[in-house]
Residue, then its C-alpha position, 0 to 999 in steps of 0.5 A: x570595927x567598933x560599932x557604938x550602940x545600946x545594951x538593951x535589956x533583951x526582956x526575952x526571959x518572960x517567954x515560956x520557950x522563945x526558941x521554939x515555934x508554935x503553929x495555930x490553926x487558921x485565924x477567923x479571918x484574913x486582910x490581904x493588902x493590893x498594894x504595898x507602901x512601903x515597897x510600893x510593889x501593887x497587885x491585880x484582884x484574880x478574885x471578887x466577893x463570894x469566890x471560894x479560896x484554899x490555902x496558898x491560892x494565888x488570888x491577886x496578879x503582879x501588876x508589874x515587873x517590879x511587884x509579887x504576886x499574892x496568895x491566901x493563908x486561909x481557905x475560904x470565902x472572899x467577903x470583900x476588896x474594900x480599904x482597911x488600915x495599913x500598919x504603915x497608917x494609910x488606907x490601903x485596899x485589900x482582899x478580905x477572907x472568911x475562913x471556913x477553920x479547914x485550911x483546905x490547901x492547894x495540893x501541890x504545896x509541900x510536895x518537893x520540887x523536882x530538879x530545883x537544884x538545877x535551876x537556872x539564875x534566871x529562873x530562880x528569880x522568876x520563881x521568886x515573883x511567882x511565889x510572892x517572896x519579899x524580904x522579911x525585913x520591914x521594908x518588904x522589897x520583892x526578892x527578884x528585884x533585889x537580885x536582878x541587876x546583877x550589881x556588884x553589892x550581890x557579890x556577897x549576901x549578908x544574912x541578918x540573924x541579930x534581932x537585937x531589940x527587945x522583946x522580938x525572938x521569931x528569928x532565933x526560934x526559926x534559927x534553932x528550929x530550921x537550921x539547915x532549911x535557912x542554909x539551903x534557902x541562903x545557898x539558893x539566893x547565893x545562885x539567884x543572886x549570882x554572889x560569891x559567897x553568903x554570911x550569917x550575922x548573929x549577936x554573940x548571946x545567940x551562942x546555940x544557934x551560932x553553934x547549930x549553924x556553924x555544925x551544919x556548915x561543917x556537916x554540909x562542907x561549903x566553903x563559900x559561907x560562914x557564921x559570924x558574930x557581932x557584939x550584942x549592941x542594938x543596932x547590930x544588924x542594921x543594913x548600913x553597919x553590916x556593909x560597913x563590916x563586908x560590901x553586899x546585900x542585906x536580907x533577913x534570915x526569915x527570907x532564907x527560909x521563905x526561899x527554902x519552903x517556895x523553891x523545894x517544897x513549892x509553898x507560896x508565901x503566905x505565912x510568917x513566925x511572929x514574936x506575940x509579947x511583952x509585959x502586958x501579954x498573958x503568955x509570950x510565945x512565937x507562932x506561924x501567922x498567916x499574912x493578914x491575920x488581925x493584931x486582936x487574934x494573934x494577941x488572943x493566941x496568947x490569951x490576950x493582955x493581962x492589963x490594958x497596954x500603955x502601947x500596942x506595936x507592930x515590930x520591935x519597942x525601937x522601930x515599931x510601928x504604934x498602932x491605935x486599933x487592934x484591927x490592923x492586920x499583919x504585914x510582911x514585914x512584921x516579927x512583932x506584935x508587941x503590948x507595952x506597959x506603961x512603965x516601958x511606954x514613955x508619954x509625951x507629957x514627959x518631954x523636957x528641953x535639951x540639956x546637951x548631955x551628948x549621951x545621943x553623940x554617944x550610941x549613935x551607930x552613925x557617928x552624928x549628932x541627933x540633938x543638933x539635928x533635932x534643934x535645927x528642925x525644931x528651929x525649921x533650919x533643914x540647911x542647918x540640919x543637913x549640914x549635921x548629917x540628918x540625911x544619914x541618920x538610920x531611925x535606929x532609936x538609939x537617941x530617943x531611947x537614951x535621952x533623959x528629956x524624952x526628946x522625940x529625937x527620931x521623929x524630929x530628925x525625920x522631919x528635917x529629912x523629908x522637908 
């Protein structure tokens, strides 16, 4: 299948090692959200002000079926349940810790799990909700959830390895370190999800991991799974191009990982590898952050900027989310907090009429036509707009990206998607 898409300057050669993982002791302080926006997954308190925590605590309850219960990073002192600013850019209440730097942890994290190769399908999943897994992509949805129906798309799990924007290296660092671990976390959501098979998705540029993986394959003698390749085009690995590849679902290959550590090594989820870099970041590197941990000490970890950046996101330069503080702690779903030169951060002040190029119609991985959308929402024509296809537009970037007015191609077809 040939896929449309950019070849995008990977800027991953700054990095010191972007395959390797560093792992920081315990940030200063930690915000962990109640509620979830993007998934809309809430949590119950367990813990009020002044309550002592250790590291991998639970201390907030699922408030439904369909939510994950919440675990600290850190151990310390609760401050306060008070609102603070998601990056998704609402306001949204959090359990807010101190740490005391011992990063005292719960003593039954790390020690393995007896019998865990014998759980049952059901049981699995009731794991899943306990440890607090989601899905490490930006969606964040609760693993159980994805798994509990039983639909036909479980048949098959794609596992997406491709990071294919710019700057962001966490995933292939945890693919080169963790080879194995992401294999059995996979094989693990296999059974959860009661699917035939699992395939890993990797850019063809990611020849050593594919390499690893591939060998461990062999070493472990699975005949329900394989490692295959796309072409090194963003967005490959976007969940609507691999299911055009193979029916099933989509997760992150971080998530694997998160399963592996929760299932045998019985650690909730409370950690995550995060790419810290681009052009303005002192020293680019990859790190274990603890969920929570503010934007302004992750950048610290690589002894902050060099010069003032034009754009600070969390993700990756296509999808990412802009942030207007550097106080906004990390979410789930991020493998990027990104500062962005000037040269690399277009302006709104540079945006010029369409000039009908067709160069959107091009890279659109969708096959629409981003600049006939962009017009009929710009001429509040949403009938017009739908008639385009807006409603199958993915938000990939791609048009946005490629256009020489600097058009906000995204945002405008999002807009005739909501209204």
């Amino acid at each position: 299948m040939k896929m449309r898409g950019l070849r995008l300057d990977a800027k991953k050669e700054s990095f010191q090692s972007f395959w390797t993982l560093t792992r920081p002791g315990p940030p200063s302080r930690i915000c962990v959200f109640l509620k979830n926006p993007f998934s809309g997954s809430r949590a119950r308190a367990l813990v009020q002000a002044g309550d002592y925590v250790l590291t991998g605590q639970k201390i907030a309850q699922a408030e439904d079926p369909r939510s994950v219960n919440l675990f600290s990073g850190i151990s310390g002192r609760v401050s306060q349940i008070s609102f603070f600013r998601h990056p998704a850019g609402t306001e949204e209440r959090a359990i807010e810790i101190e740490s005391d730097r011992r990063d005292k942890r719960n003593p039954e994290i790390g020690t393995e799990r007896l019998g865990w190769q014998n759980l049952s399908r059901e049981k699995y999943l009731e794991l899943f909700r306990e440890m607090g897994l989601v899905d490490l992509s930006p969606a964040e949805k609760p693993l159980h959830g994805l798994f509990e129906n039983g639909s036909s798309e479980n048949e098959t799990l794609l596992l997406n390895g491709c990071e294919s924007e710019p700057y962001t290296a966490a995933d292939y660092a945890l693919m080169m370190s963790h080879p194995l671990e992401i294999l059995k976390g996979a094989e693990i959501m296999r059974q959860a999800a009661g699917a035939k098979r699992f395939v890993l998705f990797l850019t063809d540029e990611k020849s050593e991991a594919v390499e690893i993986l591939r060998s461990k394959l062999f070493f472990l003698k699975w005949n329900h799974c394989e490692v295959r390749t796309l072409k090194n085009l963003y967005p490959a690995g976007d969940p609507s191009l691999l299911k055009r590849i193979e029916k099933g679902t989509v997760l992150n290959i971080a998530t694997a990982y998160a399963v592996y550590e929760a299932v045998l090594l019985q650690k909730p989820f409370y950690e995550r590898a995060v790419t810290v870099g681009a052009e303005c970041v002192a020293e680019p590197k990859n790190y274990w952050l603890r969920i929570g941990t503010l934007m302004e000490e992750a950048f610290k970890l690589s002894r902050g900027f060099l010069r003032p950046p034009a754009k600070v996101l969390m993700g990756g330069p296509m999808r990412g989310l802009v942030q207007a503080s550097l106080s906004v702690p990390l979410a789930a779903g991020i493998s990027a907090l990104l500062g962005l030169a000037p040269e690399v951060a277009a302006g709104p002040e540079e945006i010029q009429p369409c000039i009908h190029c067709g160069r959107c119609l091009e890279v659109c991985p969708e096959n629409l036509s981003p600049a006939m959308i962009s017009l009929a929402s710009e001429a509040h024509q949403m009938d017009w707009a739908r008639e385009w296809g807006a409603q199958d537009c993915t938000a990939c970037g791609n048009c946005s990206y490629i256009c020489p007015s600097k058009r906000p191609l995204v945002e405008m077809i999002v807009k005739a998607i909501q209204n």
